[in-house]
N, C-alpha and C positions, 0 to 999 in steps of 0.2 A: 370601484364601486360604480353601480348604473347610476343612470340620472335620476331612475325612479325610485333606486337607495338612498340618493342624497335625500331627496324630496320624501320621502317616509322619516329617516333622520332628523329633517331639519321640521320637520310636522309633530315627531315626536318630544323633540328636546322643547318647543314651545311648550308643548303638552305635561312635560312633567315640572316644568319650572314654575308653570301655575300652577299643581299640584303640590309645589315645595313649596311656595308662597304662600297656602292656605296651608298645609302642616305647620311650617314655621310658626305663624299666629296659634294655633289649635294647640300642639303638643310640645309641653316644658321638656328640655332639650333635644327635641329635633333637630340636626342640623342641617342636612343636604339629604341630596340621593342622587344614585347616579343609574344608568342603565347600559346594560351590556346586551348586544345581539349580532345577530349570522342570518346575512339578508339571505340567503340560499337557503334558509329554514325559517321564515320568516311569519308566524308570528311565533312558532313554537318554540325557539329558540330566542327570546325577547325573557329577560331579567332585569327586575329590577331591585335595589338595593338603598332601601333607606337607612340612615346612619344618625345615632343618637350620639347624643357626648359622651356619656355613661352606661351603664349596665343597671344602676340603679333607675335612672329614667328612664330606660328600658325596658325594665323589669316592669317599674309603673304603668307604663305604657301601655303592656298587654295583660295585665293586670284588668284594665279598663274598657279592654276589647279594643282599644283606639285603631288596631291591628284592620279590626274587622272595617271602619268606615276608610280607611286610608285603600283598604282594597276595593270597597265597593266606587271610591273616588278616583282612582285609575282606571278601574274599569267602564266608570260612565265616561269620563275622558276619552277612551280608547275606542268606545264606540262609538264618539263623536267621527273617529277619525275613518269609521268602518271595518276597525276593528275588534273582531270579535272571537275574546278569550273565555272559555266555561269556567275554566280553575284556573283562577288568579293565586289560586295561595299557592300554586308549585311556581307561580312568576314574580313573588315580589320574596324577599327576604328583607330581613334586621341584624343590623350590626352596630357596633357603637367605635367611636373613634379608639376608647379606652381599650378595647380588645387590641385593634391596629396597631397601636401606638406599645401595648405592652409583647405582641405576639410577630409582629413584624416592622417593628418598630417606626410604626406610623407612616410604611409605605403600604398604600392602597393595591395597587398592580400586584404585589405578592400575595395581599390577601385575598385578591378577587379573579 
């Protein structure tokens, strides 16, 4: 990894940890998120992945569009950092630990 991968990396994981910090509070079972990218395609290949406990909270979730300000809240983030994403909905996805846990039996790396 370049230097200027670490340093986009390490600009980013601050960046979504406030972002999980304020879901946390916001929305009833949220629990983490994580993000997956390929600095050689970088920012197009940038994924994110927030994780509920359930599929029922999940379900509520987008139920109540929460969907919609979690994305518009990455994305002001991201353009804090200078960058900038048009369609955030093909970069962030929803999963719940429940899926994980019953479909691969609660290892992450196989499901993602």
């Amino acid at each position: 990894m370049r230097k200027s991968d670490k340093k986009m990396e390490n600009e980013l994981r601050v960046m979504l940890t406030d972002v999980c910090e304020i879901t946390l509070k916001e929305f009833s079972g949220f629990q983490w998120l994580t993000h997956r990218v390929n600095y050689s395609d970088f920012p197009n290949s940038l994924k994110i992945i927030c994780i509920f406990d359930t599929n029922i909270n999940l379900n509520s979730f987008m139920t109540i569009n929460g969907h919609h300000e979690i994305n518009r809240l990455i994305q002001k983030n991201l353009f804090k950092l200078n960058i900038n994403i048009n369609n955030m909905t093909r970069h962030i996805s929803y999963d719940t630990e429940e899926n994980c846990n019953k479909n691969n039996n609660g290892i992450w790396k196989e499901r993602h």
